[in-house]
C-alpha positions as CSV (number, residue, x, y, z in Angstrom):
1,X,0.0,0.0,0.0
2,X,1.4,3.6,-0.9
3,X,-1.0,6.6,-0.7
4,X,1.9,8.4,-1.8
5,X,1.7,7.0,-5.2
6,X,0.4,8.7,-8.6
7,X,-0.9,5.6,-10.6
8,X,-1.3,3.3,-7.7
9,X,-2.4,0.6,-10.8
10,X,0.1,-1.4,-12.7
11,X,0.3,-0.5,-16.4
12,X,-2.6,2.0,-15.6
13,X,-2.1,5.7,-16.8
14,X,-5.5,6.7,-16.5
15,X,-6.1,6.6,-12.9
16,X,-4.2,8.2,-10.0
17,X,-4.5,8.9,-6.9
18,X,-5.9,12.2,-7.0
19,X,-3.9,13.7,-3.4
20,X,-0.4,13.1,-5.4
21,X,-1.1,14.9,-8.0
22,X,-2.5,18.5,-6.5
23,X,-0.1,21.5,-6.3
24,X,-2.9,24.1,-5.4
25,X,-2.9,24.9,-1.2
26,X,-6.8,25.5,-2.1
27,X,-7.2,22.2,-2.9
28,X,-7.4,19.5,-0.2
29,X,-8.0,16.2,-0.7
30,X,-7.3,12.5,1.3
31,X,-5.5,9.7,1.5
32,X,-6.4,6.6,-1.7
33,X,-8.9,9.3,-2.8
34,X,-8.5,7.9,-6.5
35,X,-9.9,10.0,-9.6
36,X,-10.3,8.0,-13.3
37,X,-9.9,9.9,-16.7
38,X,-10.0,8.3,-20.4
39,X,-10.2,11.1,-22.4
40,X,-7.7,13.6,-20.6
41,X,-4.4,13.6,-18.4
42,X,-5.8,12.5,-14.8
43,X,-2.7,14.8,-13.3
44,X,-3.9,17.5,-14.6
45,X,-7.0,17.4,-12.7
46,X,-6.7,20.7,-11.0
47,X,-6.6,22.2,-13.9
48,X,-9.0,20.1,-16.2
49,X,-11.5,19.6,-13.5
50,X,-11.8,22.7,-11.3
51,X,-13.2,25.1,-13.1
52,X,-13.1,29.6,-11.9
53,X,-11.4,28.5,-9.0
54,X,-9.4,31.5,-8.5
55,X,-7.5,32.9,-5.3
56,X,-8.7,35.8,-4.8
57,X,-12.0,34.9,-4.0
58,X,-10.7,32.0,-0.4
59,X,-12.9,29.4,-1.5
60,X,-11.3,25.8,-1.2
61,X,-12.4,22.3,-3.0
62,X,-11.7,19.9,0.4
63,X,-12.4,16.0,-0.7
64,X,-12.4,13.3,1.8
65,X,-10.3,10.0,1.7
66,X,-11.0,7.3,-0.1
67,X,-13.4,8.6,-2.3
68,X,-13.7,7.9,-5.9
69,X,-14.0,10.4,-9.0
70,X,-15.0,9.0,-12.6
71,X,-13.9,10.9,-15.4
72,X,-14.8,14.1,-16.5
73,X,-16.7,15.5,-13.0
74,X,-16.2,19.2,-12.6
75,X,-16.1,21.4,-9.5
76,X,-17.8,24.4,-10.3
77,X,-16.7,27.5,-8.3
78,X,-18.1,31.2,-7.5
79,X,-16.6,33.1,-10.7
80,X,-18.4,31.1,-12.6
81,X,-21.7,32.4,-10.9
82,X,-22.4,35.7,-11.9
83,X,-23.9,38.2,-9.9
84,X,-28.1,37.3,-9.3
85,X,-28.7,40.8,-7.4
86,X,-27.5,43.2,-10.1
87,X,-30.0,44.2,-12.4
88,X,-27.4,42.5,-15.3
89,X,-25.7,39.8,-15.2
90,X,-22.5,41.3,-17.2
91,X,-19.9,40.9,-15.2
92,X,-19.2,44.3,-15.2
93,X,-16.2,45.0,-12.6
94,X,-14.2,41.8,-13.9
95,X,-13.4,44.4,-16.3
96,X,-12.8,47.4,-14.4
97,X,-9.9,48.4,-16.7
98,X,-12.3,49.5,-19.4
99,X,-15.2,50.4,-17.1
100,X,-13.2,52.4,-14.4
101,X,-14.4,50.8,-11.5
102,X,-12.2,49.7,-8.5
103,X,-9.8,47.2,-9.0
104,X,-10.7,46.1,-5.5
105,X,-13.8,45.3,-6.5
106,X,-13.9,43.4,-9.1
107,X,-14.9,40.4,-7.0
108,X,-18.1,42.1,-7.2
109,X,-18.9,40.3,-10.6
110,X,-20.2,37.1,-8.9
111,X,-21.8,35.9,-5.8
112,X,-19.1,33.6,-3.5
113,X,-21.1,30.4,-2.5
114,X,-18.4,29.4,-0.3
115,X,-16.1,26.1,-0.3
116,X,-17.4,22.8,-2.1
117,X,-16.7,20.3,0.5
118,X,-16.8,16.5,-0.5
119,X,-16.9,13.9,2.5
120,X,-15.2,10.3,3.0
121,X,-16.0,7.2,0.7
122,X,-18.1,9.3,-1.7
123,X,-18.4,8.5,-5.1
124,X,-19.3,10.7,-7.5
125,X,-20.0,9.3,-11.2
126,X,-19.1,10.3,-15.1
127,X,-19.6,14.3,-15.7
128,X,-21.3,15.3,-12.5
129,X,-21.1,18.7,-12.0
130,X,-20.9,19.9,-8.4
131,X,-21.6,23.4,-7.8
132,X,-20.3,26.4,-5.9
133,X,-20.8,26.0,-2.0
134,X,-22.1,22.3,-2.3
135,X,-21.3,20.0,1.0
136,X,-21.9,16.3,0.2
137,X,-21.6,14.2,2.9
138,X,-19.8,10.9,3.5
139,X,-20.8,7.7,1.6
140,X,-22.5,9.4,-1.0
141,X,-23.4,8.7,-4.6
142,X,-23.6,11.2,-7.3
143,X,-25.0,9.8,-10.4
144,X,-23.9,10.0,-14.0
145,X,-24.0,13.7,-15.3
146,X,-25.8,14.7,-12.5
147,X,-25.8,18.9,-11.6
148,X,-25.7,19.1,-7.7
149,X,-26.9,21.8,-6.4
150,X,-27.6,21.4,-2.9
151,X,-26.2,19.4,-0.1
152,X,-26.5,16.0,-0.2
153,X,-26.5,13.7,3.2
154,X,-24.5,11.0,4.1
155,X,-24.9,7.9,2.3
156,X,-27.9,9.0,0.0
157,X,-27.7,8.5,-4.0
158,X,-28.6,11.7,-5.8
159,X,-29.0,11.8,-9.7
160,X,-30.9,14.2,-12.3
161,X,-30.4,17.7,-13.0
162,X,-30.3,19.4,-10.9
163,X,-29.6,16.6,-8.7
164,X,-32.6,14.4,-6.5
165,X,-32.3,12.3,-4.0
166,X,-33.3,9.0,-5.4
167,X,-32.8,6.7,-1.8
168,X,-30.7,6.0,0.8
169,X,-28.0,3.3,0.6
170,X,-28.8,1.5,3.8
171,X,-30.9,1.8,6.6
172,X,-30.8,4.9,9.2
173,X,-29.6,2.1,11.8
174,X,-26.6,1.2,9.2
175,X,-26.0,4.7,8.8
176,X,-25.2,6.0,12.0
177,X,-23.0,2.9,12.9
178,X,-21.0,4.5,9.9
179,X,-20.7,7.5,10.9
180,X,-19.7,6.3,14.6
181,X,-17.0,4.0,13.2
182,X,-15.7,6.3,10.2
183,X,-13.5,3.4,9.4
184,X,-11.6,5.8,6.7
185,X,-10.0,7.7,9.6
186,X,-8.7,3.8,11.0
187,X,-4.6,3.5,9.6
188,X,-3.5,1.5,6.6
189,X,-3.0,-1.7,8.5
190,X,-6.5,-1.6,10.5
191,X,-8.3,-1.1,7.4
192,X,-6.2,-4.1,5.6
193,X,-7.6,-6.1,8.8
194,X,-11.0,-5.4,7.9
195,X,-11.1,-5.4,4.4
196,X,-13.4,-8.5,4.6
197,X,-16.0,-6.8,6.7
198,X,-16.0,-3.2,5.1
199,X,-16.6,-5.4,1.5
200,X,-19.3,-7.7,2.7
201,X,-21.6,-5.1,4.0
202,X,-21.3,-6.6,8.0
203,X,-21.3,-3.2,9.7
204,X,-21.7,-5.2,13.1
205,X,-18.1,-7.0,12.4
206,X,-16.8,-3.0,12.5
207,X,-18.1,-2.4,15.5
208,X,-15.6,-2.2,18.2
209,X,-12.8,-2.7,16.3
């Protein structure tokens, strides 16, 4: 096991593990987090996959460990949301050069929606879209070209556009026995112990460990 490594796969250049490959200090992500890409360079992530993610404006992208990204999901960020309250939606003081506004202000262009924040053990599926300020909990599913635009909770499946909850993985029982254990927080070798158990769905086998 190395979480250190970029293609964790033998003979596999399409996936990576995602952490390994991010230069960005706004960009956060966890251990075996592992992202998949067939038509592009999956190290260039960052810059293929994280769209108006600019520094000026503080927002972060934080994803959880162990989660897994299928090709072509995008992380949408504020500068790509132009300002709702103005009575245009030109973003005027982007260009405050030829308009002779403020330079100061130019951040004025868009509403900030905050940091997309992406929980443990989440998988999100070919060309979703998660939007601006969007915090999707742990054990998630995002469906196939899905458009989130709301939270989504822990261990629910969400698909459409924009994005529905379509049910829960397991039980509410099931669930909070999860979220007790979070079992991705347990080291390398712990979770090597219970591989069997995390795999076969026995949540009780967790329990205690």
């Amino acid at each position: 096991m190395n979480s250190k490594a970029v293609f964790p796969r033998t003979g596999d250049k399409e996936t990576v593990y995602l952490k390994s490959t991010i230069t960005k200090q706004n960009i956060i992500v966890g251990e075996y987090t592992m992202y998949n890409d067939f038509v592009n360079d999956p190290t260039k992530f960052e810059i293929n996959n994280v769209l108006y993610h600019y520094p000026i404006n503080n927002d972060r992208l934080v994803i959880g460990k162990y989660c897994s990204i299928a090709c072509g999901a995008k992380f949408m960020f504020t500068s790509g949301n132009h300002k709702m309250s103005s009575l245009s939606t030109y973003p005027f003081p982007l260009f405050f050069e030829e308009w002779r506004l403020d330079k100061e202000n130019v951040t004025e262009a868009w509403d900030n929606q905050g940091d997309i924040v992406i929980g443990n053990d989440v998988w999100i599926g070919y060309e979703a879209v998660i939007m601006q300020g969007v915090k999707i909990g742990d054990g998630a599913i995002v469906g196939t070209r899905a458009v989130v635009t709301k939270d989504v909770p822990p261990y629910t499946i969400v698909g459409g556009i924009p994005a529905k909850e379509i049910k829960n993985r397991f039980p509410a029982e099931t669930v909070n026995k999860l979220t007790q254990i979070q079992w991705w927080n347990w080291d390398e070798d712990k979770v090597k112990r219970n591989l069997r158990s995390i795999l076969s769905g026995d949540v009780d086998k967790l329990i205690g460990q």
